[in-house]
C-alpha positions as CSV (number, residue, x, y, z in Angstrom):
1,X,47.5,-2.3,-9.9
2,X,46.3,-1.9,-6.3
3,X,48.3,1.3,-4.8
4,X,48.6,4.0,-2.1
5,X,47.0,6.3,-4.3
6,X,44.2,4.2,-5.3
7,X,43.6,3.5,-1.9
8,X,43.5,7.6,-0.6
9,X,41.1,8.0,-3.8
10,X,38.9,5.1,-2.8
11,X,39.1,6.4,1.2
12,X,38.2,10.1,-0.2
13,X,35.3,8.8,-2.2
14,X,34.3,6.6,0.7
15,X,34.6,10.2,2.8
16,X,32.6,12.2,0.9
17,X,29.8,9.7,0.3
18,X,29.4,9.5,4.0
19,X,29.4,13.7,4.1
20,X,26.6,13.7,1.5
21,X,24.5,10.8,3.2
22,X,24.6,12.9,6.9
23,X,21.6,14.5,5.3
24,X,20.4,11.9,3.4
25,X,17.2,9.8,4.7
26,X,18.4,6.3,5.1
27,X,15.4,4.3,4.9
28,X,14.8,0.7,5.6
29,X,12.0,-1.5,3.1
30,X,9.9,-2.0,6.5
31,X,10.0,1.9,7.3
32,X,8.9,2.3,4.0
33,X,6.0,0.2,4.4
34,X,5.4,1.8,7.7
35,X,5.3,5.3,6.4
36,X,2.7,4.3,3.7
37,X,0.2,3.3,6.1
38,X,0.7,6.4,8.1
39,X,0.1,8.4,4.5
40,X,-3.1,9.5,2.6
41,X,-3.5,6.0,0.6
42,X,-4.2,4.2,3.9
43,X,-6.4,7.0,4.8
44,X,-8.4,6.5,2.0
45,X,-8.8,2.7,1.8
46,X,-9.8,3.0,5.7
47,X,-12.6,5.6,4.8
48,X,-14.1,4.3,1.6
49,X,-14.3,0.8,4.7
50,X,-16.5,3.2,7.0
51,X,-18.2,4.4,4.1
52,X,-19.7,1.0,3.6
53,X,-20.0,0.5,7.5
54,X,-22.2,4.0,7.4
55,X,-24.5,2.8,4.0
56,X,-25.0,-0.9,5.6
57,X,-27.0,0.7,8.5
58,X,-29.3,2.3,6.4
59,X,-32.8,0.6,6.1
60,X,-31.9,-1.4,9.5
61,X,-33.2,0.9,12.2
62,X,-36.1,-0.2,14.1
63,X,-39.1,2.3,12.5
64,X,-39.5,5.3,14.3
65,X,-42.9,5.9,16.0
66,X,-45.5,8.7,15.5
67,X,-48.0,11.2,16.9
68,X,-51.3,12.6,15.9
69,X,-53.7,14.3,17.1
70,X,-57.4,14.7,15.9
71,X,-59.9,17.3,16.6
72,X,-63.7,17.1,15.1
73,X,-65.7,20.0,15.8
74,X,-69.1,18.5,15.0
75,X,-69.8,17.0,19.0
76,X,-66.1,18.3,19.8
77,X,-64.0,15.0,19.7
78,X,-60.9,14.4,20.3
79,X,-58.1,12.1,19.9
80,X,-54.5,12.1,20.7
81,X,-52.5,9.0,19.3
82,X,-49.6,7.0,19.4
83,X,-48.6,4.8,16.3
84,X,-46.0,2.2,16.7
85,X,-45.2,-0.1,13.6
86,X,-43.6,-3.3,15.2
87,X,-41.0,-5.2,13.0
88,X,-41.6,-8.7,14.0
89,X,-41.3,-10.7,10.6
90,X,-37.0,-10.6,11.0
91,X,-36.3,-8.7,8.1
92,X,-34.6,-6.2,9.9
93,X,-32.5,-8.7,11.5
94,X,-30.8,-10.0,8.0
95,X,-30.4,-6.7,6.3
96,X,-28.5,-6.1,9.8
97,X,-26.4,-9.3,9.0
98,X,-26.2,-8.2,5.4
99,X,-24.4,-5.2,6.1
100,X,-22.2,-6.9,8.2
101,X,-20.9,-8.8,5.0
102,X,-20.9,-6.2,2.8
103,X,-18.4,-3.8,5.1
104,X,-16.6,-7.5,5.9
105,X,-16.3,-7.2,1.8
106,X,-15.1,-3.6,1.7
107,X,-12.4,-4.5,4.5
108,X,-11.6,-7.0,1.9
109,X,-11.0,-5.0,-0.6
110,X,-9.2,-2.2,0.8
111,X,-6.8,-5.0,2.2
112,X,-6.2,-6.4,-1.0
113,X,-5.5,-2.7,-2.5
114,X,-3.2,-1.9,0.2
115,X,-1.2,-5.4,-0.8
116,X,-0.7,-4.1,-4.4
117,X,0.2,-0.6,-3.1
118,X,2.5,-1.9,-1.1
119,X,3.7,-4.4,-3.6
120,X,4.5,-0.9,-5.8
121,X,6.5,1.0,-2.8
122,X,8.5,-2.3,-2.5
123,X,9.2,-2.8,-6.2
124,X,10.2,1.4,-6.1
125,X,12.1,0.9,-2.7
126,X,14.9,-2.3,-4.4
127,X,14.8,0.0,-8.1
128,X,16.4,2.4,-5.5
129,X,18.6,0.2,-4.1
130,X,19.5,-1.0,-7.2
131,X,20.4,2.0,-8.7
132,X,22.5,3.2,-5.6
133,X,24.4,0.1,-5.8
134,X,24.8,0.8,-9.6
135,X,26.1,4.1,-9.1
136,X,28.2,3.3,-6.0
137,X,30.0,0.3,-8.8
138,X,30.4,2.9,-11.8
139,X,31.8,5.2,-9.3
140,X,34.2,2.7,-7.9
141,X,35.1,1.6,-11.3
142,X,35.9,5.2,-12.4
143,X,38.2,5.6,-9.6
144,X,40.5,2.3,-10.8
145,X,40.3,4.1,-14.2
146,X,42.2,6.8,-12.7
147,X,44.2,5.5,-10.9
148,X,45.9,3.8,-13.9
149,X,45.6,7.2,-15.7
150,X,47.5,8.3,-13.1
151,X,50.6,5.5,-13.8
152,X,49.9,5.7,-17.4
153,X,51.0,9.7,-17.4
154,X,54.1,9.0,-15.4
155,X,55.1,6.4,-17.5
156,X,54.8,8.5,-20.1
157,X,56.6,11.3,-18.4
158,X,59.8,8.6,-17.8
159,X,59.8,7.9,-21.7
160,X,58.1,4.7,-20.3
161,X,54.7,4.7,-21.6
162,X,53.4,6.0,-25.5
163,X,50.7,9.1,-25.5
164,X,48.5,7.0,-26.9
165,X,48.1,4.3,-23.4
166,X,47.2,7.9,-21.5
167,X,44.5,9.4,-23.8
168,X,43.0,5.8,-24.4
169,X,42.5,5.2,-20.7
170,X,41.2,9.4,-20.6
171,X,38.4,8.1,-23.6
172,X,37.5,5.0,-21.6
173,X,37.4,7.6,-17.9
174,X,34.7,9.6,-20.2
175,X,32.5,6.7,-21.5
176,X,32.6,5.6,-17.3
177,X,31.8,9.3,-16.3
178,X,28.8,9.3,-18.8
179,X,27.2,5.9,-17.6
180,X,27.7,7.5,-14.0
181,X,25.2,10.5,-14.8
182,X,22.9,7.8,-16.7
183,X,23.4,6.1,-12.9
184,X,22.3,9.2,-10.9
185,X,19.6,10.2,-13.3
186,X,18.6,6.5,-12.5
187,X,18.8,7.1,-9.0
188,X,16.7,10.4,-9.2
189,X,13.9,8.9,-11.0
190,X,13.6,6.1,-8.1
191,X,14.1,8.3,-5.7
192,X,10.7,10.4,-6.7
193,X,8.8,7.2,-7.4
194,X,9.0,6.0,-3.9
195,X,8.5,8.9,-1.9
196,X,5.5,9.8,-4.2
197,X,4.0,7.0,-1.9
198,X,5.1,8.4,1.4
199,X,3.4,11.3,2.0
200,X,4.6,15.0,1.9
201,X,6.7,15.1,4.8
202,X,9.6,12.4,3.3
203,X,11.4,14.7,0.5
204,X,12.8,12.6,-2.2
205,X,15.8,14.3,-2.1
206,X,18.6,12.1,-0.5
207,X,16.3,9.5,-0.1
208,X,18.1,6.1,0.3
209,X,17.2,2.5,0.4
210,X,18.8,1.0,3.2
211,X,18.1,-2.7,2.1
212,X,20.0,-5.7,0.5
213,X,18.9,-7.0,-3.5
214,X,19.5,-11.0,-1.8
215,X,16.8,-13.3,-1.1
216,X,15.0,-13.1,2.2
217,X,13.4,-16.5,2.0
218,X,13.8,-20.0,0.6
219,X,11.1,-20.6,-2.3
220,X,8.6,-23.0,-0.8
221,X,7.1,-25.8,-2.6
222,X,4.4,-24.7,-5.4
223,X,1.6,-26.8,-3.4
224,X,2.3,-24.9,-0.5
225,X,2.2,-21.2,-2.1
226,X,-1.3,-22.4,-4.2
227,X,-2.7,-23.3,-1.0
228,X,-1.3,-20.5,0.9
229,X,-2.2,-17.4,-1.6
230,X,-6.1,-19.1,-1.7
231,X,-6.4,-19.0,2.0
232,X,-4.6,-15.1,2.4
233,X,-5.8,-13.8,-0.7
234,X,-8.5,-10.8,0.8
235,X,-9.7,-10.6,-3.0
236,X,-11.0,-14.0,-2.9
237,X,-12.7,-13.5,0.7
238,X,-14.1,-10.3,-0.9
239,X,-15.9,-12.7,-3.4
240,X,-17.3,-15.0,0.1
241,X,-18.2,-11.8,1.6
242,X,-20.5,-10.7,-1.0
243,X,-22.0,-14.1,-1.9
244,X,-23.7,-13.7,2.0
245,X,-24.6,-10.7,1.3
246,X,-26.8,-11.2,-1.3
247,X,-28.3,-14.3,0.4
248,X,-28.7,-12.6,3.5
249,X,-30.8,-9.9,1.2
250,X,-32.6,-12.5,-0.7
251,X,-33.7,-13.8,2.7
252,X,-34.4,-10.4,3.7
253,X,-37.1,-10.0,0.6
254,X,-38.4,-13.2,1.5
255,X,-40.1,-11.9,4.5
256,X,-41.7,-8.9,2.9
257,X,-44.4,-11.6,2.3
258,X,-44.7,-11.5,6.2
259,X,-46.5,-8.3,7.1
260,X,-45.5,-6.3,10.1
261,X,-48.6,-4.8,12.5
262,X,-48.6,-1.8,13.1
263,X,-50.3,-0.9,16.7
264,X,-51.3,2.4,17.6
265,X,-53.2,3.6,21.2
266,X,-54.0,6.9,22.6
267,X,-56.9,9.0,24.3
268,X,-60.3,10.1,22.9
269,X,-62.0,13.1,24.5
270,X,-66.0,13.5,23.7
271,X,-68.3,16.0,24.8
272,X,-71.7,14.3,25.3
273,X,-74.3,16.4,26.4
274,X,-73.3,18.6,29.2
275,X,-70.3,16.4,30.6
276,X,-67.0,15.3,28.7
277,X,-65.8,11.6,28.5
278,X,-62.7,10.3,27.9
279,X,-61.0,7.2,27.6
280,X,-58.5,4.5,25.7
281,X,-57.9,3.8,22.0
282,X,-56.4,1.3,20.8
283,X,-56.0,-0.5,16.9
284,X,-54.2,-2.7,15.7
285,X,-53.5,-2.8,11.4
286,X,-51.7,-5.2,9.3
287,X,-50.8,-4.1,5.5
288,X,-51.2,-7.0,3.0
289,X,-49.3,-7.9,1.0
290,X,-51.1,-8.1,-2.6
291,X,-48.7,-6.4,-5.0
292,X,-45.5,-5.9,-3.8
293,X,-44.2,-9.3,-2.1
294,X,-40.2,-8.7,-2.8
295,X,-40.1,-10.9,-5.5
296,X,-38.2,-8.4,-7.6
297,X,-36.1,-7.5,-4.8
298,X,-35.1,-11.4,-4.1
299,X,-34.7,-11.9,-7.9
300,X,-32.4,-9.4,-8.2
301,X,-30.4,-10.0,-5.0
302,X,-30.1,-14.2,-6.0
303,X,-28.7,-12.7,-9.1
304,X,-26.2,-10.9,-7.5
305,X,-25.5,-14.0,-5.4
306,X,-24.8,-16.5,-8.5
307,X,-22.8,-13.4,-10.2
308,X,-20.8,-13.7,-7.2
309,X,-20.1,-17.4,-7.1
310,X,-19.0,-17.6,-10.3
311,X,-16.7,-14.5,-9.9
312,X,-15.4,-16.1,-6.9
313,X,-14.7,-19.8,-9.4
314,X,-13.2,-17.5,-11.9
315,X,-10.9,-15.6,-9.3
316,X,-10.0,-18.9,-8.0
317,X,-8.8,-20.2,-10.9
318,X,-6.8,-16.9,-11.9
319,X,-5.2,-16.7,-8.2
320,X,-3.7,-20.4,-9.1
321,X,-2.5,-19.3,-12.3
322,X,-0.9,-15.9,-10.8
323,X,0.5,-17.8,-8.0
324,X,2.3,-20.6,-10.5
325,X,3.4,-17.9,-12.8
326,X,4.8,-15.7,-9.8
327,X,6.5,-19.1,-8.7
328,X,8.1,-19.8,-11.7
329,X,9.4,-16.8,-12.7
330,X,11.0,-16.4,-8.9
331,X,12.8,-19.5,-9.6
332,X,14.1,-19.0,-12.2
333,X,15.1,-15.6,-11.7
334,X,16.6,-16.6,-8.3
335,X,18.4,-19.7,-10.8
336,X,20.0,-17.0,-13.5
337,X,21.1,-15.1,-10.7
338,X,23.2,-17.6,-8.6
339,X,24.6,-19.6,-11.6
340,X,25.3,-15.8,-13.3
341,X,27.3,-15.4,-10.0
342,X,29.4,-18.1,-9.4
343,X,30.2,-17.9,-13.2
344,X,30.8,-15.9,-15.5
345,X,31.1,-12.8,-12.1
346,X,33.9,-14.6,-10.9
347,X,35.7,-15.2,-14.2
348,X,35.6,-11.7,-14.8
349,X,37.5,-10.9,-11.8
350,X,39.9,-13.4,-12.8
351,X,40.4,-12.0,-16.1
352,X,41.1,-8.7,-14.8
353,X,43.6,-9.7,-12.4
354,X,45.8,-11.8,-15.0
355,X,45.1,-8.3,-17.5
356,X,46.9,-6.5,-14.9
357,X,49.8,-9.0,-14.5
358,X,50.1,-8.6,-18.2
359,X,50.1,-5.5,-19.1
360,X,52.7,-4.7,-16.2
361,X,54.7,-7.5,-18.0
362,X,54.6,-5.9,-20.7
363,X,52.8,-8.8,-22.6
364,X,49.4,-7.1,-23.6
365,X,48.7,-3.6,-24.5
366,X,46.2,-1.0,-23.2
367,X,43.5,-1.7,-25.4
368,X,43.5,-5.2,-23.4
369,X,44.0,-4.2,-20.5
370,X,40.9,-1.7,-20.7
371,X,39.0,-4.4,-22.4
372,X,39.9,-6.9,-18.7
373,X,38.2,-3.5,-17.0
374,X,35.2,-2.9,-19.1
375,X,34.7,-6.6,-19.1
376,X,34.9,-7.1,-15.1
377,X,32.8,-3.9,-14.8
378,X,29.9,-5.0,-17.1
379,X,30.4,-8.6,-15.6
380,X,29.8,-6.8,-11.7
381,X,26.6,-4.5,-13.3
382,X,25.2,-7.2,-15.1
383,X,24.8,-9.6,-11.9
384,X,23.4,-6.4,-9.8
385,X,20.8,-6.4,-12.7
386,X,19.8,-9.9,-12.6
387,X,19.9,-10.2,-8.5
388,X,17.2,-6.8,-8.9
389,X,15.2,-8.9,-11.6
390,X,15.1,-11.7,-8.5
391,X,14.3,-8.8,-6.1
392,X,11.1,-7.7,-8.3
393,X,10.1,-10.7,-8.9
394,X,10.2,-12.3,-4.8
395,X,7.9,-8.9,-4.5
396,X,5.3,-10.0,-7.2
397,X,5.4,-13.6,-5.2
398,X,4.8,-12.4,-2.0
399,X,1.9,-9.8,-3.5
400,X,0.5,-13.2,-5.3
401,X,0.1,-14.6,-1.9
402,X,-0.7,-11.4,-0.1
403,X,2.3,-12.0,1.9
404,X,2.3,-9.5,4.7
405,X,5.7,-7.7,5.7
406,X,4.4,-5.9,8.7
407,X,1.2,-6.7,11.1
């Protein structure tokens, strides 16, 4: 049923496409990923890191010094003082290396956010493309529908065709026209989801995913994706992080047992008789430590350290179970998909094409022919769906194993 004027339509629709898309923003799944870390959710996961950097430096300053000064009126004495407390018992030293793990932690963490957020502009970046490609079908499909309008009403004009051929092949152009807004409405929605992840200067309007709905990699072996998602997983290095942490703290409260001297020196000033002397001071004091020892504070942070192991067990065993899951359903997805393909796609366009021999042999009617059409069109839809489904869920693989698309 292929013609001139099926060609011109398809050319004209190909035409204005490429009119509307000179101001659309064609967009790639890396640029994507690109313009999220140069937009406010990056921002934020970066400050709540130096956040923790700022709060692990507090308490692990070296203890500022101090000045006095002392005047007794009763034989005029006077003393002018310098007080130094000296941390020598290393405490000061492991709360240093303590909040070196807990900002390793919080780099941890924001890392592992930024994987799911990126996991969601990926998953709103191939709905896009899926929908375009929907719509860009329908559309194509609408344009064979009239096309064969078109013979239908001269065929009917000639004394050729029956009334009832043309306003059959109108009913089925309607039906097409109304999945084709469902399409764009589609479209629209997908459109806003991903640019509400891409800051305020990427308008949502003509936004299109410039990417492809086939598999970018061959499925590795399920040993291999176990092992890899345990060793890139920044979740479960979060979990490490923390555990020295607390250790490192529990250490810390350990030496509060060791007393730090304090050492203080200055000048005395006397007035003895009718001359004044002056000369040195110097004391040295040591606190003891009778009541508070940090026993509550190394109680508290060894509790914190065995709450972390066994978070860390219990995320190991849920990363395996998220990586096998993720696995699975990517095979199988990627399975449907290819056997859909090579099946039942290809019979469809089969059918259509002896549908069209047919009915121009006069040895089906319209209602068959249409039926051929509406049959090769759901066949073409139904395997963009399922090769999507495959998209999605090669996107919740690679977020299983933190899978990183750009550096």
């Amino acid at each position: 049923m292929i013609s001139l004027a099926r060609a011109l339509a398809l050319i004209a629709a190909v035409l204005c496409g490429l009119a509307s898309e000179a101001r659309a923003y064609d967009l790639t799944e890396t640029e994507a990923l690109r313009l999220l870390r140069e937009g406010p959710y990056h921002r934020e996961l970066r400050a709540r890191v130096e956040i923790a950097r700022a709060r692990s430096r507090q308490g692990t300053f070296y203890p500022n010094p101090s000045v006095s000064t002392t005047f007794e009126s009763a034989g005029r004495t006077d003393f002018y003082m310098f007080e130094q407390p000296l941390a020598l018992n290393g405490r000061l030293r492991l709360l240093s290396q303590a909040g070196e793990s807990l900002v390793a932690a919080a780099d941890s963490l924001a890392e592992h956010e930024l994987r799911g957020i990126e996991a969601q502009v990926r998953r709103a970046f191939h709905r896009l493309a899926h929908a375009q490609r929907r719509e860009h079908r329908i559309r194509a499909g609408i344009v064979d529908l009239r096309e064969l309008h078109r013979i239908l009403e001269e065929r009917e004009s000639a004394g050729e065709g029956s009334k009832f051929d043309r306003l059959r092949a109108e009913r089925e152009i309607v039906e097409r026209e109304t999945e084709l807004a469902g399409a764009e409405a589609a479209i629209a929605e997908a459109q806003a989801s991903l640019a509400s992840f891409l800051g305020a200067g990427v308008d949502s309007d003509g936004l299109v995913a410039n990417g492809t709905l086939l598999p970018a990699y061959p499925l590795p072996a399920l040993a291999d994706a176990v092992k890899d998602g345990l060793a890139a997983r920044s979740d479960y290095r979060v979990e490490a992080d923390r555990i020295r942490e607390h250790e490192f703290r529990a250490a810390a409260a350990g030496r509060q047992r060791i007393p730090n001297p304090v050492v203080s020196g200055g000048l005395k000033r006397a007035e003895i008789g009718d001359r004044t002397a002056s000369g040195p001071v110097l004391a040295v004091s040591i606190g003891l430590p009778v009541f508070d020892k940090g026993r509550s504070d190394r109680q508290l942070a060894e509790a914190e350290a065995a709450r972390a192991r066994a978070s860390r067990e219990i995320l190991e065993t849920r990363i395996r179970a998220e990586v096998r899951s993720a696995h699975a359903a990517l095979r199988i997805r990627r399975r449907i998909a290819d056997e859909y393909g090579s099946g039942s796609g290809s019979r469809a366009a089969e059918i259509r094409r002896i549908a069209e021999i047919a009915y121009r042999e006069g040895e089906i009617g319209i209602l068959e022919l249409l039926d051929a059409y509406r049959v090769a069109q759901v066949a073409e839809l139904r395997l963009l769906e399922l090769r999507a489904d495959a998209k999605l869920a090669e996107v919740d693989f690679d977020w299983a194993l933190a899978r990183k698309l750009i550096p």
